[in-house]
C-alpha positions in Angstrom: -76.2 23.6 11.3 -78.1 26.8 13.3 -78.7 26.6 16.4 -81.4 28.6 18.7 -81.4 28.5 22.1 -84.8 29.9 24.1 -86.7 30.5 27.5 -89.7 29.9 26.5 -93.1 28.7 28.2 -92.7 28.9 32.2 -88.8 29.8 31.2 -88.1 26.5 29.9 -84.8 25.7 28.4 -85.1 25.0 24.2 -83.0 23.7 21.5 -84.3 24.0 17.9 -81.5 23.0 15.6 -82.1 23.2 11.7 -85.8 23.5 12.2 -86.4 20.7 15.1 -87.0 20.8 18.9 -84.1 18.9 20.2 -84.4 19.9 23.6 -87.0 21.0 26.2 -85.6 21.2 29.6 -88.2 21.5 32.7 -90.1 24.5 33.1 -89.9 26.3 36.4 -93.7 27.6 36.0 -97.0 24.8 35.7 -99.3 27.2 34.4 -99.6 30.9 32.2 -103.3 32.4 31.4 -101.8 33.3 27.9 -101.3 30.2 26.5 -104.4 28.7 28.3 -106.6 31.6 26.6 -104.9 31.1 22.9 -103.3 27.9 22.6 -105.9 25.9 25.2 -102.8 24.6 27.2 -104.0 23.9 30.4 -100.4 22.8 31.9 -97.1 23.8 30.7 -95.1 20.3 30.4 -92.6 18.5 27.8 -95.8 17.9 25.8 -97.2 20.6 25.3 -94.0 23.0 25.2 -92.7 20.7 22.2 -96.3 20.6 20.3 -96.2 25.1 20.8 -93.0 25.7 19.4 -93.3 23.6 16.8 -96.6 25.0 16.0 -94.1 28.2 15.7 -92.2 26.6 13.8 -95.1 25.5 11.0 -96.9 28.7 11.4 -94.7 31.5 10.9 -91.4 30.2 10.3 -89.9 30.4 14.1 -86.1 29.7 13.5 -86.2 28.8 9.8 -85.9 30.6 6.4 -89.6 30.4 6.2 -89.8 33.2 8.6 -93.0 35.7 8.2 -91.4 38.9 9.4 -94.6 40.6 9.7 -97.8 40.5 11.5 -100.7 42.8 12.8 -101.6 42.9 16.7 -101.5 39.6 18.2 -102.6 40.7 22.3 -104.5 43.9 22.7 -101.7 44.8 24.6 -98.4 43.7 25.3 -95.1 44.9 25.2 -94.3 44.5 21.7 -97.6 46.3 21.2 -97.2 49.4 23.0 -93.7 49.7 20.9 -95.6 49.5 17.5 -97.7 52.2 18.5 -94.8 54.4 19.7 -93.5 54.0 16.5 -96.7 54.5 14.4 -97.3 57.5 16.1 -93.6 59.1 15.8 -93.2 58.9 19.3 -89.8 56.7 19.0 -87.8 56.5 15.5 -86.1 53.3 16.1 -86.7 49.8 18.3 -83.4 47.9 19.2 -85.1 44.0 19.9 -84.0 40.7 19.3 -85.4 38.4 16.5 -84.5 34.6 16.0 -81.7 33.9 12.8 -80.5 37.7 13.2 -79.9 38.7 17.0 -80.4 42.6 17.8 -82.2 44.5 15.6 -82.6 47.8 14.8 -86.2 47.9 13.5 -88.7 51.3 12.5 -91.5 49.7 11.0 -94.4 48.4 13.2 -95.7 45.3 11.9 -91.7 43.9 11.9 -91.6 44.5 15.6 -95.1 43.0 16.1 -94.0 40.0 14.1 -90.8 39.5 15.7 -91.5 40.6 19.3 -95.3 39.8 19.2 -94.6 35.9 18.2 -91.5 34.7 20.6 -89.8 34.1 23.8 -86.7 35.1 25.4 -84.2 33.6 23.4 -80.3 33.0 24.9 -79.2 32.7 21.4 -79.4 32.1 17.7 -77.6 31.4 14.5 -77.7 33.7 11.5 -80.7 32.8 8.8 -79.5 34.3 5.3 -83.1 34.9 4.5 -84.2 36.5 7.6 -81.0 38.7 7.3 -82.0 39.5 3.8 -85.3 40.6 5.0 -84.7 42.7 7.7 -81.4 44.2 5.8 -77.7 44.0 7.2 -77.5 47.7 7.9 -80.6 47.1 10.6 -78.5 43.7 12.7 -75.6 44.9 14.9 -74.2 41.4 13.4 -75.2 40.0 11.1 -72.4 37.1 10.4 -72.8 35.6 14.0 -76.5 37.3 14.7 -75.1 38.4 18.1 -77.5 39.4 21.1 -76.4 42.6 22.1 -79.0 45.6 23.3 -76.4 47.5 24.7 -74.2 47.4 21.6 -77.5 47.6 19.1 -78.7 50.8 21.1 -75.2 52.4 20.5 -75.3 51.2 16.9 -79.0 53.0 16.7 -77.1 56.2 18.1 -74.7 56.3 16.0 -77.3 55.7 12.8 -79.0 59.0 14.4 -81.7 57.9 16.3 -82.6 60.1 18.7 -86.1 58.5 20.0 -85.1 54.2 20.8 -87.1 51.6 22.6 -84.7 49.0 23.6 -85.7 45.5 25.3 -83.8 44.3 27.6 -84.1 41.2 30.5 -81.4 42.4 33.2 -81.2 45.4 35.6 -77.5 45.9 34.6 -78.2 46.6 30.9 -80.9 48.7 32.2 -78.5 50.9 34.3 -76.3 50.9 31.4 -78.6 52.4 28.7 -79.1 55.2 31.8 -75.4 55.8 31.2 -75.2 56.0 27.7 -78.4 58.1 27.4 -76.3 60.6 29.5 -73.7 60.5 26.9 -75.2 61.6 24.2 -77.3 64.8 23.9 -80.7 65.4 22.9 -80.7 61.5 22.8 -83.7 59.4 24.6 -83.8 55.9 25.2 -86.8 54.0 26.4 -86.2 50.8 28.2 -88.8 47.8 28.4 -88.1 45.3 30.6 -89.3 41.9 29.2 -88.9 37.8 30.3 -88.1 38.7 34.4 -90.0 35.4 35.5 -87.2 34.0 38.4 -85.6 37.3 38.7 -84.4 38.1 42.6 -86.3 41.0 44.5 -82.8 43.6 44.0 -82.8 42.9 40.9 -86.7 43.9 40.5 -85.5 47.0 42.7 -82.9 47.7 40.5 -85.4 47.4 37.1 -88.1 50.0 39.0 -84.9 52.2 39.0 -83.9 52.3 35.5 -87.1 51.3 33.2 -90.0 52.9 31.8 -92.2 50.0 31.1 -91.3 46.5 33.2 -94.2 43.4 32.1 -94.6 41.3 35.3 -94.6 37.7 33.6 -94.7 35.2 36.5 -92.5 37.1 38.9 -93.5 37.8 42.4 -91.0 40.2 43.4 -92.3 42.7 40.1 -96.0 42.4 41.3 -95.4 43.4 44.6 -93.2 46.2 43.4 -95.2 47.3 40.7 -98.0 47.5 43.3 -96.4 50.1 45.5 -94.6 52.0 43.5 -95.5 51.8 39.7 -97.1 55.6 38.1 -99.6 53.1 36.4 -100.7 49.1 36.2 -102.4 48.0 33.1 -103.8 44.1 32.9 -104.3 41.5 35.8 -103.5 38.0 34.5 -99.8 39.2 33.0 -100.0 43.3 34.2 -97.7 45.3 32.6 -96.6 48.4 34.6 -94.9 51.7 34.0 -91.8 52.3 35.8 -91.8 56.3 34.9 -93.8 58.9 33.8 -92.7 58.4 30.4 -94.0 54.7 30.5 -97.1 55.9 32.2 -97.4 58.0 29.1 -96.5 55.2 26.6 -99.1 52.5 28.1 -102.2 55.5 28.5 -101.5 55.9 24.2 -101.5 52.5 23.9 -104.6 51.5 25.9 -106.8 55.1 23.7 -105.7 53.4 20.8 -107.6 50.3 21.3 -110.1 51.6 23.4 -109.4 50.8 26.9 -109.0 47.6 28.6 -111.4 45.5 30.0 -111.5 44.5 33.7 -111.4 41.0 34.1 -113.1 39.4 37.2 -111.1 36.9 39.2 -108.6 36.8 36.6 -105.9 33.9 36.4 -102.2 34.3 37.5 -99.4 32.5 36.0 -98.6 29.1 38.6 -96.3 28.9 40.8 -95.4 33.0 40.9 -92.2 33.2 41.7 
């Protein structure tokens, strides 16, 4: 039996075993602008978290050996986005992320990280899927017999494969000061860190991801927004900003917003509820 364990949808706590929701614990946010504007949710609840992911689940194979691995942009700009660019323009060779039924993953091709990274949550875990191993190929998951999440461990596996140019995604400040360290390590050696899923995380923390990052999405966290307003080299977005951290993420999230044009201010735009 596999098991997947996700934050998902105001950071609510998911079980999907052998292809069903089993468990939806309470979310800790009421409302997100994303889902409102795509999926017409107008309140995150038990409801309408179970009927989402198992839209997932029907759609694109979320969890299950059905999984489509590929997919074009989904947002004009996101996270997972920005990274496909990088990599369609040669500015990175390799992203480390996480996908469901394989765990890290060392991924070059740009519609594999928008269909992985474009399409799902923070997951906490997840069981190995034989045919989403197949897909992605063993030599790209740092494991693939227990499809381990590991970005510090994928990101040295990436090194030692000869990447010299890695996006890596990570969700605490103390992986992010570790990749710091192990970019030191290595010469001639760059790794770019995105900080993804930081709704509930505590204003040091949001310090401590300023410090180490290069591009840090704001999801419902309070502590980020106010941050990212003093300090970050560039905002991009309202509803769900995205900001850059460093010069280098300044430079990522300017390539990305040329390539589609710009974005479009939005007037009185909606916040995720409660911001915490």
């Amino acid at each position: 039996m596999d098991e997947h364990i996700i934050e998902a949808m105001g950071k609510s706590k998911i079980v999907v075993k052998d292809g069903k929701v089993i468990k939806i614990g309470k979310p800790i946010i009421d409302y997100c602008p994303l889902f409102h504007k795509y999926r017409g949710i107008e309140k995150l609840d038990s409801e309408s978290i179970r009927e989402n992911i198992e839209f997932r689940i029907n759609d694109f194979g979320m969890c299950s050996p059905d999984r489509n691995l590929k997919m074009k942009d989904f947002l004009s700009f996101g996270i997972s986005e920005t990274i496909s660019t990088l990599l369609e323009d040669k500015i990175i060779d390799c992203a480390v992320i996480v996908c469901d039924g394989a765990g890290t993953v060392l991924i070059n091709d740009p519609e594999i990280v928008q269909g992985v990274g474009g399409r799902i949550s923070g997951f906490l875990s997840t069981s190995p899927i034989l045919e989403i191993i197949d897909s992605i190929g063993k030599n790209n998951i740092l494991n693939p017999e227990k499809a381990e999440i590991n970005q510090i461990e994928g990101t040295k596996k990436a090194i030692n494969l000869g990447f010299k140019n890695i996006a890596v995604t990570i969700t605490s400040p103390l992986d992010a000061a570790k990749l710091r360290s192990i970019e030191k390590s290595f010469k001639n050696t760059h790794i770019h860190i995105f900080a993804v899923h930081v709704t509930g995380v505590s204003p040091e923390e949001a310090q401590e991801l300023f410090k180490y990052a290069d591009v840090i999405t704001a999801c419902a966290s309070k502590p980020i927004r106010e941050i990212g307003d003093k300090k970050a080299f560039l905002k991009a977005g309202q509803s769900i900003p995205i900001f850059a951290a460093s010069e280098k993420g300044k430079e990522f999230l300017l390539r990305r917003i040329n390539k589609i044009g710009g974005l479009k201010d939005k007037k009185e735009a909606k916040v995720p509820k409660p911001l915490i």
